[in-house]
C-alpha positions as CSV (number, residue, x, y, z in Angstrom):
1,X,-3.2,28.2,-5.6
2,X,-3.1,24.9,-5.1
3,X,-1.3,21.6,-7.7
4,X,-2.2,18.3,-7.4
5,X,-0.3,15.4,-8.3
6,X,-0.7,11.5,-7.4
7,X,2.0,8.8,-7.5
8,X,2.6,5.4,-6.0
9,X,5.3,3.5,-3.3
10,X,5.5,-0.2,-3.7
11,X,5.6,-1.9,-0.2
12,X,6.2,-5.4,0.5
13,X,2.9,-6.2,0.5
14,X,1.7,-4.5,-3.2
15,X,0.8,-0.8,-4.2
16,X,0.1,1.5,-2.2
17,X,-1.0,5.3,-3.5
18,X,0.1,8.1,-2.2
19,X,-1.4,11.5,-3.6
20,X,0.6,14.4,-2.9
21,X,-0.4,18.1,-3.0
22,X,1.4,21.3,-3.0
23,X,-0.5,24.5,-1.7
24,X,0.5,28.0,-0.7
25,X,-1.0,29.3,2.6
26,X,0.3,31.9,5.3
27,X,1.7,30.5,8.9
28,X,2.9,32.2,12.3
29,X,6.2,33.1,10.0
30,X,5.0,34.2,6.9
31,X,4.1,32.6,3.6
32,X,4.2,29.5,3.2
33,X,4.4,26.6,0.7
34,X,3.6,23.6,1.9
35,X,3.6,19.7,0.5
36,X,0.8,17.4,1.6
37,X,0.9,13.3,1.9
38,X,-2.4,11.6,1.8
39,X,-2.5,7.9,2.2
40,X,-5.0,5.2,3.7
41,X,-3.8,2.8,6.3
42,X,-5.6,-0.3,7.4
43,X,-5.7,0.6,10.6
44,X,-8.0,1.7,13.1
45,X,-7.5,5.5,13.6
46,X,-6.2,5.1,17.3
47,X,-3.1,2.7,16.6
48,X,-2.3,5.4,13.8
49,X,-2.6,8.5,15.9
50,X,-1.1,6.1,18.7
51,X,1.7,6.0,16.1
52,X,2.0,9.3,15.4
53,X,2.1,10.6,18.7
54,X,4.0,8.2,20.9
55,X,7.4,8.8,21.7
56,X,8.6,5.2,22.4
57,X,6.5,4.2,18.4
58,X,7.8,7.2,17.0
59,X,11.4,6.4,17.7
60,X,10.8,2.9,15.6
61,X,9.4,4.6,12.0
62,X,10.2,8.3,12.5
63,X,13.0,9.9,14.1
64,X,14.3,10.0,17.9
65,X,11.8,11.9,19.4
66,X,12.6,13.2,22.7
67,X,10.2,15.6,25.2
68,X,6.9,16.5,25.9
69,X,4.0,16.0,23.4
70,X,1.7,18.2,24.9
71,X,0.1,21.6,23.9
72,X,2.8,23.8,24.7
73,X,5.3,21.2,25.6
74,X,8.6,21.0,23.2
75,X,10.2,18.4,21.8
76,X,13.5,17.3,19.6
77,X,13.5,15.0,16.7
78,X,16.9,14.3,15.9
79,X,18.1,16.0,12.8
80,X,14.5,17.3,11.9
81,X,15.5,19.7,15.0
82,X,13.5,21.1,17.4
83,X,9.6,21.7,18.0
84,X,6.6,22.8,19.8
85,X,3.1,21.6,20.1
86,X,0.0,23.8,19.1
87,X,-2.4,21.9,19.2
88,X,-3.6,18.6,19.8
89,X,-6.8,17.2,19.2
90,X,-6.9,12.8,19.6
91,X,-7.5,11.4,17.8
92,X,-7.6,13.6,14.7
93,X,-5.4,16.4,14.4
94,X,-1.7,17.2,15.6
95,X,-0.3,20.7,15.0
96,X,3.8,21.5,15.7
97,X,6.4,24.4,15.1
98,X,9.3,23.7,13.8
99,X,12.3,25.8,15.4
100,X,11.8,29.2,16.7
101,X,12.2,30.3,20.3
102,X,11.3,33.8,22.6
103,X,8.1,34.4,20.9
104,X,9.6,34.2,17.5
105,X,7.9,31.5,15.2
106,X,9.7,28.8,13.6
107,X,10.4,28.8,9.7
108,X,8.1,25.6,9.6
109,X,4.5,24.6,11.0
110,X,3.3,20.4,10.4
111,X,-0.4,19.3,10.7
112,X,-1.2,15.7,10.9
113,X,-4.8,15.0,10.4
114,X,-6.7,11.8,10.7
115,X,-10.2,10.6,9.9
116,X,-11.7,7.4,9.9
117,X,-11.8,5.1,6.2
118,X,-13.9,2.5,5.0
119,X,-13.8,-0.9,6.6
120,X,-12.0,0.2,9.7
121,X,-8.8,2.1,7.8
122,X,-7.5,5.4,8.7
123,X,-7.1,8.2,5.9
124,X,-3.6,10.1,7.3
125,X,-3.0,13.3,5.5
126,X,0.4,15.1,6.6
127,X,1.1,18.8,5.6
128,X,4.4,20.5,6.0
129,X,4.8,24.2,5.5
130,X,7.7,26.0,5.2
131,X,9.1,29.7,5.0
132,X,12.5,28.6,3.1
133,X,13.7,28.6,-0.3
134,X,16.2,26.0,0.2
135,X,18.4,23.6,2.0
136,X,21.8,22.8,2.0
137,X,22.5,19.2,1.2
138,X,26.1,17.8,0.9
139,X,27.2,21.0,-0.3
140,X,24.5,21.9,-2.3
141,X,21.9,23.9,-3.0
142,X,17.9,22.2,-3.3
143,X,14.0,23.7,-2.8
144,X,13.0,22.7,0.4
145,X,9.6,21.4,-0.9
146,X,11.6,18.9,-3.0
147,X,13.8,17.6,-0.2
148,X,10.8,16.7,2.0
149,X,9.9,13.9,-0.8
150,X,13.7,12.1,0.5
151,X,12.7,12.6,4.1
152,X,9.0,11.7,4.4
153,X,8.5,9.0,1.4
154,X,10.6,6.1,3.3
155,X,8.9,7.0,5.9
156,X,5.4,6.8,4.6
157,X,6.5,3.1,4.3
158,X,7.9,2.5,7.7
159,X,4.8,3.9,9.2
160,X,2.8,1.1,7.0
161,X,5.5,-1.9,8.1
162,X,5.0,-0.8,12.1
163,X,0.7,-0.4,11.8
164,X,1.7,-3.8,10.4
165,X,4.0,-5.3,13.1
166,X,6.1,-5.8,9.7
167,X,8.9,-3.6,10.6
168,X,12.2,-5.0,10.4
169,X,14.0,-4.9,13.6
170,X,17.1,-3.6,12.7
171,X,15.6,-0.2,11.1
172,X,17.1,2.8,12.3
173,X,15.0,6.0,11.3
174,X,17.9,8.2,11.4
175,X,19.0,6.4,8.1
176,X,16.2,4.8,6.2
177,X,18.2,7.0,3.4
178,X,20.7,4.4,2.8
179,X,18.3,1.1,3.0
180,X,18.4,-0.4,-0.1
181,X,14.6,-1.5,-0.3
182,X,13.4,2.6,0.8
183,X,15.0,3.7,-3.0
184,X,12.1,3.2,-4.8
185,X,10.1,5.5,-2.0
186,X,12.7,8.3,-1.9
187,X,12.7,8.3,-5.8
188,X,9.1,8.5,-6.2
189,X,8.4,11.1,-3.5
190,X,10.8,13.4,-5.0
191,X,9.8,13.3,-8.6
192,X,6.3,13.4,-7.8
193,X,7.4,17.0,-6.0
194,X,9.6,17.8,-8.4
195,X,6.6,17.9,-11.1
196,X,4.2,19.7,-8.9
197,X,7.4,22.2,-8.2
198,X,7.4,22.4,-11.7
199,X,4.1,23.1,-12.7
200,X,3.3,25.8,-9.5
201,X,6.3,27.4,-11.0
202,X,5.1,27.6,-14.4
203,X,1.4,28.5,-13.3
204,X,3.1,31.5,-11.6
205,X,5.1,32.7,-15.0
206,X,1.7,32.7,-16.9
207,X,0.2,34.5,-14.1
């Protein structure tokens, strides 16, 4: 079963869509739900996998990366916590684990995948599956799904401003949560997962 839902970021350089997805597939751990972020970038598809996938870029947009990128390797990502790589295919698709260790799979699986756009853009799509119910956030309870929306929808915009070279130099990605310009991302991610929450949980009552 899969919901679809699209909504929009503003950037600082006009409106950019984002269409997000919710789908239920199985992982390494188990069942799965997962959101997806599709968005075009104009930007050859090397600089964005170059992006995606190098440590010293990464730690500019999207978290401290530290460790080895390669299939096997592992890697940690600040408070997104630990990882390893399953498979990598550059330019076009990146597959990582999220936590687990001796043989037992992680709670979470990410695929990046990349193909080429129209006049030299790159369509990213980003998937993240998880095994949870929920996260604890300041002492409370929320769906995982819907708390992907605050982590990943600033950065969906930092990723745009760095293709760019428009990425302010003071930006830290271990708090894009409390830059006063990445609201209107974090507010929009959320609710667009909050309705597609919403109506997978409804499809599932009538079912």
């Amino acid at each position: 079963m899969t919901t679809t839902s699209t909504t929009s970021t503003t950037t600082s350089d006009g409106l950019i869509t984002t269409e997000y997805e919710l789908r239920h597939r199985r992982i390494a751990a188990g069942e799965a739900r997962s959101a997806v972020f599709r968005r075009v970038y104009q930007a050859p598809i090397e600089d964005v996998w170059d992006a995606c996938t190098d440590v010293d870029r990464l730690r500019r947009w999207y978290a401290p990366v530290e460790g080895d990128l390669r299939v096997g390797g592992r890697f940690t990502q600040g408070d997104f916590g630990p990882g390893q790589v399953l498979r990598c295919e550059a330019p076009r698709l990146l597959t990582v684990e999220l936590g687990g260790s001796d043989g037992v799979p992680g709670p979470d699986e990410i695929e990046l995948r990349l193909t080429p756009g129209p006049d030299g853009s790159t369509v990213f799509e980003f998937e993240h599956a998880t095994t949870l119910d929920s996260h604890e956030i300041g002492g409370q309870i929320f769906d995982a799904v819907y708390c992907m929306g605050g982590g990943y929808g600033p950065r969906l915009v930092t990723l745009e401003q760095h293709l760019r070279g428009e990425l302010p130099d003071d930006v830290d990605p271990r708090l894009l949560h409390l830059r006063e310009e990445l609201q209107p991302a974090i507010e929009h991610s959320m609710a667009a997962l909050a309705e597609l929450l919403a109506a997978d949980k409804a499809a599932g009552s009538e079912e």
